[in-house]
ZARO-884844 format. One line per 3 residues: their letters; for each residue y negated, z, x negated of C-alpha. Coordinates in Angstrom, 1 decimal. Last residue first. Example, Ala and Ser with C-alpha at 12.3 -4.5 7.8 and 13.67 -1.06 7.14 Angstrom:
! residues 2
SA	1.1:7.1:-13.7  4.5:7.8:-12.3
//
This chain:
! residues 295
XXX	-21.2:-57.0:-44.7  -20.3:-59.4:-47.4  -17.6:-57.1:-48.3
XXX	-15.7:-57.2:-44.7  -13.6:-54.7:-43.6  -9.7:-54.0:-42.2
XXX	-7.6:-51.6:-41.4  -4.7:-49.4:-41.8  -3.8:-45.4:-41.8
XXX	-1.0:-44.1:-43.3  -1.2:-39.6:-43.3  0.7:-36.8:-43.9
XXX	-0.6:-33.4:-43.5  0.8:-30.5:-44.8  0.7:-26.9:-43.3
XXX	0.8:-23.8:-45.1  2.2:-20.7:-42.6  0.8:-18.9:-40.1
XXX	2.0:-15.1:-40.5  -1.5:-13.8:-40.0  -4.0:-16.5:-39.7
XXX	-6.5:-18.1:-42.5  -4.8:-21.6:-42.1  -3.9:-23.3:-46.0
XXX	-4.2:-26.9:-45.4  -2.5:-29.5:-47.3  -3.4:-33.2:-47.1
XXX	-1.0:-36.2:-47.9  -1.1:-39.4:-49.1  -1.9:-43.3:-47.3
XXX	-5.5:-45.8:-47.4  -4.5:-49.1:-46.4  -6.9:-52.0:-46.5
XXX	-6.6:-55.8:-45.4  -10.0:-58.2:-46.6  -11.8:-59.9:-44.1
XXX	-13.7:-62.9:-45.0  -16.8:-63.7:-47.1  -15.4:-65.6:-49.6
XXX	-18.0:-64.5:-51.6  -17.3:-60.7:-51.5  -13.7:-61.0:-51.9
XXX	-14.7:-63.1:-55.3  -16.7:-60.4:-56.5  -14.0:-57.6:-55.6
XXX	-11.4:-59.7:-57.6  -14.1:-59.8:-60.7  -14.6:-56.2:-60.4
XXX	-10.7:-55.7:-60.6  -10.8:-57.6:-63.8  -14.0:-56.0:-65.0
XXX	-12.1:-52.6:-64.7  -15.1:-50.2:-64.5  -14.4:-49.4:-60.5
XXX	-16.1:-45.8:-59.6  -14.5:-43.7:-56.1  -16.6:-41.1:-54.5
XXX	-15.0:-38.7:-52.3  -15.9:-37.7:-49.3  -14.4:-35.2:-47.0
XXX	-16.1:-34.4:-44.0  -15.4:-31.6:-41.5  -15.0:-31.8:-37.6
XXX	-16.1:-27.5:-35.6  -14.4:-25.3:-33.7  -13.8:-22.9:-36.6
XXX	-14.8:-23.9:-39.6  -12.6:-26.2:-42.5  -13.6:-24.6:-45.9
XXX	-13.9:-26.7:-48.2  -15.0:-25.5:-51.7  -11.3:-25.1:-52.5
XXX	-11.1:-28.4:-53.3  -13.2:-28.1:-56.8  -14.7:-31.6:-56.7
XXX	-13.2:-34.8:-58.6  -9.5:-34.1:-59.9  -9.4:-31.6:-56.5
XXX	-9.8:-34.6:-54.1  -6.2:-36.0:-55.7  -5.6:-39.2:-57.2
XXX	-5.4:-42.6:-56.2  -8.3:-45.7:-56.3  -8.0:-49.8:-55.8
XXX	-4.8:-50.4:-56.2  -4.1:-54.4:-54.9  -2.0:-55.1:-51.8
XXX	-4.9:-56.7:-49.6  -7.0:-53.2:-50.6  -5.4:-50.3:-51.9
XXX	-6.5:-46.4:-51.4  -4.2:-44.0:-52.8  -4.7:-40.1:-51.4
XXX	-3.6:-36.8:-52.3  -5.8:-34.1:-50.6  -5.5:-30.5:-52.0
XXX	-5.9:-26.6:-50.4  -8.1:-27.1:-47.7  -8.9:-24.3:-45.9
XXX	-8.4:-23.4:-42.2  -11.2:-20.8:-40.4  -9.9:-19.2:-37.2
XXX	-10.7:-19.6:-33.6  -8.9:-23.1:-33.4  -10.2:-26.7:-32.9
XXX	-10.0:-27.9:-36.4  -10.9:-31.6:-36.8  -10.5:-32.6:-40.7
XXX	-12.9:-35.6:-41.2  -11.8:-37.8:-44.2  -14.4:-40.5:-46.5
XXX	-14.1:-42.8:-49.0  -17.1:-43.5:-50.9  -17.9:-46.5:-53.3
XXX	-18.9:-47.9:-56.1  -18.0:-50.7:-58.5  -19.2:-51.3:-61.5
XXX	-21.0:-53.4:-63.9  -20.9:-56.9:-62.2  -22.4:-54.9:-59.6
XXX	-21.2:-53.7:-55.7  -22.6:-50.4:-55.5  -22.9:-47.8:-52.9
XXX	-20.1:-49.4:-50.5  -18.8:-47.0:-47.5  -15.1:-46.8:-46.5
XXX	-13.4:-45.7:-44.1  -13.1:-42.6:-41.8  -10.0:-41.6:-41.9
XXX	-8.5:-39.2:-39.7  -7.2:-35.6:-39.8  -6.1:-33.4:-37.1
XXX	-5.9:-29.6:-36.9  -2.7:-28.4:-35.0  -3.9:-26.1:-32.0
XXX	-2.9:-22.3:-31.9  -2.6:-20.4:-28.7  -2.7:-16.7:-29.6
XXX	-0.3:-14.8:-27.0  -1.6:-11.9:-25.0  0.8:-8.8:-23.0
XXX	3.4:-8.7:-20.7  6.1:-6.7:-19.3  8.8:-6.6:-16.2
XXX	11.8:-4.7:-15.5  14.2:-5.1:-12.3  17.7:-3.6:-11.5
XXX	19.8:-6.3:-9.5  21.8:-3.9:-7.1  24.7:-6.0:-5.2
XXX	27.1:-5.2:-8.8  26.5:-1.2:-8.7  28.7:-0.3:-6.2
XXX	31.9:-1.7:-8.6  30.6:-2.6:-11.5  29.6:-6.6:-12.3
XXX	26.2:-5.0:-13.7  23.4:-7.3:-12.5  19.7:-7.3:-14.6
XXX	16.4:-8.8:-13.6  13.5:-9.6:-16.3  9.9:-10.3:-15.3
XXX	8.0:-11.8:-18.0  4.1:-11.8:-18.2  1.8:-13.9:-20.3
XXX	-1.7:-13.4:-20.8  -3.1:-16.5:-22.9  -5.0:-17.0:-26.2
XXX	-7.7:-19.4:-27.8  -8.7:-21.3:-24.5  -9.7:-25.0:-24.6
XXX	-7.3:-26.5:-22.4  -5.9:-23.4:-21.4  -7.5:-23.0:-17.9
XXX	-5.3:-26.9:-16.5  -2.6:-24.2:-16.9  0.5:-27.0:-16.5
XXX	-1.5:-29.6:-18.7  -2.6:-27.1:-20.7  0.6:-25.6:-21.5
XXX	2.5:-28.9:-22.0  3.3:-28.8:-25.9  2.3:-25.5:-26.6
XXX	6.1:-24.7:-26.9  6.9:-20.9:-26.3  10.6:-19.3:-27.6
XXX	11.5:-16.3:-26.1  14.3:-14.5:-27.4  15.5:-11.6:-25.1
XXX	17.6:-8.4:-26.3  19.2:-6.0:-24.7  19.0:-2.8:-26.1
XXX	22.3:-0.3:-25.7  21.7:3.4:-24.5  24.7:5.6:-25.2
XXX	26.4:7.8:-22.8  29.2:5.4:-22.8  28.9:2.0:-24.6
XXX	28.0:-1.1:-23.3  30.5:-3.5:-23.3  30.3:-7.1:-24.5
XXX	31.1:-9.9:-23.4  27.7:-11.2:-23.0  25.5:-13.6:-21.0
XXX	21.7:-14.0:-20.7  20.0:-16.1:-18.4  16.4:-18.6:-18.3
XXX	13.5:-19.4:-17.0  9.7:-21.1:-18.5  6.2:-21.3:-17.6
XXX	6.0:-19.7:-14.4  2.3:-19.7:-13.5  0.5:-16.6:-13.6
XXX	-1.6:-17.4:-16.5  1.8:-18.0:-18.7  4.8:-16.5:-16.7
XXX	8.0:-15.8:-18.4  11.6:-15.8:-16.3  14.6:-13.5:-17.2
XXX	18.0:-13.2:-15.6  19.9:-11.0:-17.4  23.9:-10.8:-16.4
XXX	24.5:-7.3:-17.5  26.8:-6.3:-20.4  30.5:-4.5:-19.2
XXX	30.1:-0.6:-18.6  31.5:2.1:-20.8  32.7:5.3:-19.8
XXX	31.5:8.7:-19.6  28.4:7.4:-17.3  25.0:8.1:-18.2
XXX	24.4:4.2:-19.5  20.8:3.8:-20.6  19.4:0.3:-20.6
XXX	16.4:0.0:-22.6  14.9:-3.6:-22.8  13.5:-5.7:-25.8
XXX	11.5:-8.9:-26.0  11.8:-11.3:-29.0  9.0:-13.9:-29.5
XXX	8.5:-16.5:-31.0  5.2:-18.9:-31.0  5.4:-23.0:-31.2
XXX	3.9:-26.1:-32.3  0.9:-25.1:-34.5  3.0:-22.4:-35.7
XXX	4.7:-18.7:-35.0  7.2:-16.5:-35.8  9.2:-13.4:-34.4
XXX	6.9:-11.6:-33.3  8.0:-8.4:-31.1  8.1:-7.5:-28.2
XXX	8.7:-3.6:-26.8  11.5:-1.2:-25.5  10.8:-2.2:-21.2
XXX	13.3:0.2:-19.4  17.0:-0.1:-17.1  18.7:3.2:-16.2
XXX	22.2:2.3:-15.5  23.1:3.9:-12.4  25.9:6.9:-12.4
XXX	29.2:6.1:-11.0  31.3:8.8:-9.7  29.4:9.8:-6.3
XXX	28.6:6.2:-5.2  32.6:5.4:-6.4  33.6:8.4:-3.6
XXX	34.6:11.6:-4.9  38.5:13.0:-4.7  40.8:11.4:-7.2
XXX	38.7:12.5:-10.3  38.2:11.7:-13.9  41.2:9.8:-14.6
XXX	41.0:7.6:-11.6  36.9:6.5:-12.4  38.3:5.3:-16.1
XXX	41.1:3.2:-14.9  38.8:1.7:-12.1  36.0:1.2:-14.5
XXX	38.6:-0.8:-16.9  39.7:-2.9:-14.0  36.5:-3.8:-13.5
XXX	35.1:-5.4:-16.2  33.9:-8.6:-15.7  33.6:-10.6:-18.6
XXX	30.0:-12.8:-19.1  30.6:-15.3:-22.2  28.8:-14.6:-25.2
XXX	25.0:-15.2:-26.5  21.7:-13.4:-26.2  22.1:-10.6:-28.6
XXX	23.0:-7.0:-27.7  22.1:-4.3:-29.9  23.8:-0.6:-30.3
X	21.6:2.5:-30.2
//
């Protein structure tokens, strides 16, 4: 069984089906020597998938009967999404397919989720969608070439959403000539069916240009202890203790002043989604603002 991928420029071939169709017999019509292609659905197959995207790679059966080959069929192929045509496209070869041989044709099918719920206003919160592809093949043979020979299939694809994370902020515990105390805190927002975990968050926290606190979640807690639910925001604090007097001092001052004091807290998260065949994802993050001490 030979394979066909999508790519090539479309050749007639004719003239090589007229040679063929002389030697065999001078006396039956074209109808009579030229057998139809018998065209079937073979199966899809995933090809990968991510928060961004799922791939897919569809197969069709077409049988040739005939003692001589026949050039590739022009595929026209279209893929439906909740009924609605989502996205179109055409497949071109040079090649032949062989005589009394069946050949697979196949289709890659690449998905954005980008847009899908804006053009199926029913996926907006939906886990999965039926999709259906309709697939319509021309052989540039003589009788056969007016004939388009029609296949369709369809089935369920997952529809993943990227989890989101945001900063909360800062909260103050203890401001002391001692120590310094604080919490910073994350919220991972995971929309999806499936449970996510967190695997380590890297993190540097400065204030007005000064370091006030890096490291990673796992140095404090064990990280694996958060799981991120289904459908549901999770919290991450982490609680940050100043003993250098000399940054204690600045704090102080900050705090008498009164006024409002630049922060920037920047790193990376990576998240390890329970899924089959989804891999790791990282997270990078910048986020600004700006607080007051006295408050």
């Amino acid at each position: 069984m030979k394979r066909f991928a999508c790519s090539g420029m479309f050749r007639r071939g004719a003239v090589l089906i007229a040679a063929a169709l002389l030697s065999l017999s001078t006396c039956k019509t074209l109808p009579d020597l030229i057998s139809e292609p018998v065209v079937s659905f073979n199966g899809v197959s995933l090809r990968g998938v991510d928060f961004t995207k799922i791939d897919l790679l569809a197969r069709i059966n077409v049988k040739n009967g005939n003692p001589f080959a026949i050039p590739f069929p022009e595929t026209d192929w279209e893929f439906f999404i909740s009924g609605k045509s989502f996205l179109s496209g055409t497949i071109k070869s040079g090649a032949q397919l062989a005589a009394d041989s069946t050949s697979v044709v196949e289709i890659p099918l690449t998905v954005p989720y980008e847009g899908l719920d804006t053009a199926v206003s029913t996926l907006v919160n939906a886990d999965e969608a039926p999709y259906r592809v309709n697939v319509g093949l021309r052989f540039p043979v003589p009788v056969l070439q007016e004939k388009t020979f029609k296949s369709e299939f369809s089935g369920v694809i997952p529809l993943l959403k990227a989890p989101r994370l945001s900063f909360n902020g800062i909260k103050f515990n203890s401001l002391d000539p001692q120590k310094v105390e604080f919490v910073l805190t994350w919220a991972v927002e995971n929309k999806n069916s499936f449970e996510i975990k967190l695997d380590k968050l890297d993190y540097a926290f400065t204030v007005d240009d000064t370091p006030w606190a890096r490291g990673q979640v796992g140095e404090q807690v064990s990280v694996r202890q958060y799981s991120l639910p289904p459908r549901k925001t999770t919290e991450i604090p982490v609680t940050v203790v100043i003993n250098s007097l000399s940054l204690i001092s600045q704090i102080a001052g900050m705090a008498m002043e009164g006024r409002d004091v630049a922060y920037n807290c920047g790193g990376q998260a990576a998240l390890l989604p329970v899924f089959p065949g989804l891999r790791p994802l990282t997270l990078s993050y910048n986020y600004n603002g700006r607080m007051n001490l006295r408050r």
